[in-house]
GUSEKOL-567925 format. One record per residue (C-alpha): x, y, z; residue number from 1. Coordinates in steps of 0.25 Angstrom, whole numbers. Example, Ala and Ser with C-alpha at 12.3 -4.5 7.8 and 13.67 -1.06 7.14 Angstrom:
{{49 -18 31} 1}
{{55 -4 29} 2}
***
This chain:
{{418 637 308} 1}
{{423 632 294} 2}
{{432 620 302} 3}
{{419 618 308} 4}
{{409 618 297} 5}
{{419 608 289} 6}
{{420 598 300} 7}
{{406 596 301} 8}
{{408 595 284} 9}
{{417 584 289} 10}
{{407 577 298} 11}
{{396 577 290} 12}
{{402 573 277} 13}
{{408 561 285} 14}
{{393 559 291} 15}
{{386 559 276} 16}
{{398 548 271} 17}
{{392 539 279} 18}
{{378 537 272} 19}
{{386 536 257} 20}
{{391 520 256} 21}
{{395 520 243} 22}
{{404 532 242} 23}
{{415 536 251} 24}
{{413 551 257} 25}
{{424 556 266} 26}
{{428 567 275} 27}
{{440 571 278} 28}
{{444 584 289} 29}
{{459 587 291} 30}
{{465 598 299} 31}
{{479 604 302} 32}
{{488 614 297} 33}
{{495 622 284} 34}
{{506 630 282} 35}
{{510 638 269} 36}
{{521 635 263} 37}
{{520 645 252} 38}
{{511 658 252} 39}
{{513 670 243} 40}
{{504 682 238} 41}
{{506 693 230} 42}
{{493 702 226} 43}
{{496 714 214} 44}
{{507 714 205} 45}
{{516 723 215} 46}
{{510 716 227} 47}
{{520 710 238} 48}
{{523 694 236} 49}
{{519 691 251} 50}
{{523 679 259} 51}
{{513 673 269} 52}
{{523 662 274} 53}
{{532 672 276} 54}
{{526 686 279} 55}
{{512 683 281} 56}
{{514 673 292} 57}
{{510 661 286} 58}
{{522 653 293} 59}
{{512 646 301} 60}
{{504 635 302} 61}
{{489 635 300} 62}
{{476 628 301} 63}
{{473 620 291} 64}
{{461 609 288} 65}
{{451 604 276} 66}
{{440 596 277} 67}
{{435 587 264} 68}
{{423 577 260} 69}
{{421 568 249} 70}
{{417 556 243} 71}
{{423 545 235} 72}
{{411 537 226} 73}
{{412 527 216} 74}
{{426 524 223} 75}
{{434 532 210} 76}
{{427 549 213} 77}
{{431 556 224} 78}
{{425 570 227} 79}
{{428 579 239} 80}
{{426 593 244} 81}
{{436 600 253} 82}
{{438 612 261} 83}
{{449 617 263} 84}
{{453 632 271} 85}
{{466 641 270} 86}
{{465 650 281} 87}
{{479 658 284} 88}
{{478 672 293} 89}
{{489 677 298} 90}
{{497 691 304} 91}
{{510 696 300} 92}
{{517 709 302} 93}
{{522 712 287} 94}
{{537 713 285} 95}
{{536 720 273} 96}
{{526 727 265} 97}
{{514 720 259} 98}
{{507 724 246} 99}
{{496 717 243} 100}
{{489 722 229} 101}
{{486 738 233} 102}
{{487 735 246} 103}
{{500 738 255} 104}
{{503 732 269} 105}
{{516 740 274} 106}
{{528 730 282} 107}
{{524 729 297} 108}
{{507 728 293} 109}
{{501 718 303} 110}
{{494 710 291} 111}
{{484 699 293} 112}
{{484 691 280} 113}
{{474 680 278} 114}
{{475 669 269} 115}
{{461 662 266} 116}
{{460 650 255} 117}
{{450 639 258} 118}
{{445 631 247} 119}
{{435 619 243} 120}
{{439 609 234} 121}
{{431 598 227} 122}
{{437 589 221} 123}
{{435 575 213} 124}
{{444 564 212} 125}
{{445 550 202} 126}
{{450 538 208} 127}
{{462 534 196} 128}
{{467 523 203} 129}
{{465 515 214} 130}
{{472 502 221} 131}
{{474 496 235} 132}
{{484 507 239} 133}
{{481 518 230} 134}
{{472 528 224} 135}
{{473 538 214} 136}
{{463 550 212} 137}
{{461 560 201} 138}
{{452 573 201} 139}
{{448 586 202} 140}
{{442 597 210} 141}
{{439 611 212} 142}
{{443 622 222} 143}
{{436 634 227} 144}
{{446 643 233} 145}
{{441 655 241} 146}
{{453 662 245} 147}
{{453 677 255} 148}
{{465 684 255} 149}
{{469 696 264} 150}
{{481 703 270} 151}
{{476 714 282} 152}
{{483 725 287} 153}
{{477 721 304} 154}
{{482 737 307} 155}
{{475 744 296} 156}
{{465 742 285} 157}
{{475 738 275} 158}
{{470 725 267} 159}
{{470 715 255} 160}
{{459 704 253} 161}
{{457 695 240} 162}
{{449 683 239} 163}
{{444 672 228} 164}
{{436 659 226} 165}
{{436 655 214} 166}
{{438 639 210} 167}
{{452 630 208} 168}
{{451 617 200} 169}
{{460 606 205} 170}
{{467 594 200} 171}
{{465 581 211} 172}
{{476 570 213} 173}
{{476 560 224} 174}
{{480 547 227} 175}
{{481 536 241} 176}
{{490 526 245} 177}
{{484 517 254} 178}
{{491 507 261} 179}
{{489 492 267} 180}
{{487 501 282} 181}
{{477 512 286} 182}
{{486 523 279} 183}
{{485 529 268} 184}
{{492 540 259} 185}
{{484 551 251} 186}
{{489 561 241} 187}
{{483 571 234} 188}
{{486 583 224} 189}
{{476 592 219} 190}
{{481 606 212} 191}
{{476 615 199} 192}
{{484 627 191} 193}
{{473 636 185} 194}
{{480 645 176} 195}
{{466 649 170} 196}
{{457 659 175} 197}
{{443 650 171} 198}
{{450 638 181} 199}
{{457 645 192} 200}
{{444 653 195} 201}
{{448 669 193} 202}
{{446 678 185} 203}
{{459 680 177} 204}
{{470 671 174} 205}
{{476 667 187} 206}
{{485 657 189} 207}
{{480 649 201} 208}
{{485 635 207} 209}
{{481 626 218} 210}
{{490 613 223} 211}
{{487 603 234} 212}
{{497 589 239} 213}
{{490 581 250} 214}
{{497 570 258} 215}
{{487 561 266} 216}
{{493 550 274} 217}
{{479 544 282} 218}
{{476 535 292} 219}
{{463 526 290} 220}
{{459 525 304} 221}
{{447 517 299} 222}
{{439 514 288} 223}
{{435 525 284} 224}
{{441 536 293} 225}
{{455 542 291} 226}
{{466 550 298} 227}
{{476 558 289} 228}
{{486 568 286} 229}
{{488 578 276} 230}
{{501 585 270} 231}
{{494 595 262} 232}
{{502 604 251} 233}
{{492 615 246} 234}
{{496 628 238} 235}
{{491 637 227} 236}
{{492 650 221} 237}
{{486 659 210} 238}
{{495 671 203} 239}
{{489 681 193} 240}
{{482 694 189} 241}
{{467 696 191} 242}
{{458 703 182} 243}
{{452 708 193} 244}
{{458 718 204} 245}
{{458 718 219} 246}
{{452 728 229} 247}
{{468 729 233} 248}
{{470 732 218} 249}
{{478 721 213} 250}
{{475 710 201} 251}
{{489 702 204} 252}
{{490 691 212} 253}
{{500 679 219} 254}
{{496 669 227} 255}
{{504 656 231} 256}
{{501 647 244} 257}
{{507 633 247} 258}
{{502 626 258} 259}
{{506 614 268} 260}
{{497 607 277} 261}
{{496 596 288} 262}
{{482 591 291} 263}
{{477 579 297} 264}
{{463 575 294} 265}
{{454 563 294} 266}
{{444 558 286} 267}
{{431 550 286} 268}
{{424 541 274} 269}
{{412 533 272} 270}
***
């Protein structure tokens, strides 16, 4: 339903560009798939350092897609809004015992462990520089994570479950290289290290971190109306002890997740 809901966002953002003649709004939908590179965890101080890609069957590919509108005005400001979901389930017969804060998941447990992280972003860009063949962007945004995460015993009632929203500031860099044909290249990088509780959105100091490289070759197939690519790198992580404790009885905790993903896309502008 959500894949559904968003790509009527996509129609209709593409329908409301075509009354705005001043301004450029754009919509752009990609779909394809991401594999983790990195994913490790570790809830309380005497918890177990689990692997995902190696014990919790994240040595797969999954689904992966984002959609985005925005609008460019006065030729030199660009604002968008993107959603984008993280939703990795999976199945796995332990090889080895699981502690997870107070809770304690003995080797050969048919676990279930879900990983959910989507996010929305806004975020706001100045053209700095801008010629035939190239652009240069600088800017800034904010992210709202809302991150659910559970391990589940699927033979008895055995459990652990924590989740958080809370916002992420974010650093925006970006440029294209256009060229004399219809191609085009598009780079981005947007990231924040949030060492501070009052910027990284909890309630004690944790350190949190967030990075994102994009690589875009596009196609204009015409004016106005591109095909593209993306080479997507997207990690994060956030280490530290909360002030307050969990229903598993832990404060401790260790997360670190890096991302690769494929998508191909398109995008439409008026």
């Amino acid at each position: 339903m959500k894949l559904f809901s968003c790509l009527i966002l996509f129609s209709l953002s593409i329908s409301l560009g075509a009354h705005e003649k001043k301004n450029e709004i754009f919509g752009r939908f990609e779909y394809g798939f991401l594999a983790t590179l990195l994913h490790k965890s570790k809830w309380g101080e005497s918890g177990t350092e689990f692997n995902y890609t190696k014990n919790g069957g994240q040595d797969v590919l999954f689904p992966n897609w984002r959609i985005e509108a925005g609008w460019i005005f006065s030729k030199k400001h660009k604002l968008s809004f993107l959603y984008q979901p993280i939703f990795i389930q999976t199945e796995v017969i332990l090889s080895e015992e699981l502690t997870v804060d107070n809770v304690i998941f003995p080797k050969n447990t048919n676990l279930s462990t879900t990983y959910n992280f989507p996010f929305y972003r806004a975020s706001y860009w100045y053209l700095l520089s801008h010629s035939q063949f190239f652009d240069f962007w600088l800017g800034g945004g904010l992210q709202i994570r809302n991150a659910d995460i559970r391990f589940k015993d699927l033979n008895s009632k055995n459990a652990f479950r924590t989740a958080n929203i809370g916002p992420v500031p974010l650093i925006n860099l970006a440029s294209t290289f256009r060229t004399k044909s219809a191609f085009s290249f598009y780079m981005a990088a947007t990231g924040f290290w949030a060492p501070i509780k009052y910027l990284n959105g909890g309630s004690t100091d944790i350190n949190g971190w967030i990075y994102e490289f994009e690589f875009v070759p596009t196609y204009e197939i015409r004016k106005g109306f591109s095909a593209f690519a993306n080479l997507r790198f997207l990690g994060g992580g956030a280490i530290g002890t909360s002030k307050t404790e969990r229903s598993s009885g832990g404060k401790y905790s260790r997360d670190e997740l890096l991302t690769m993903s494929i998508t191909m896309g398109l995008q439409k502008s008026y």
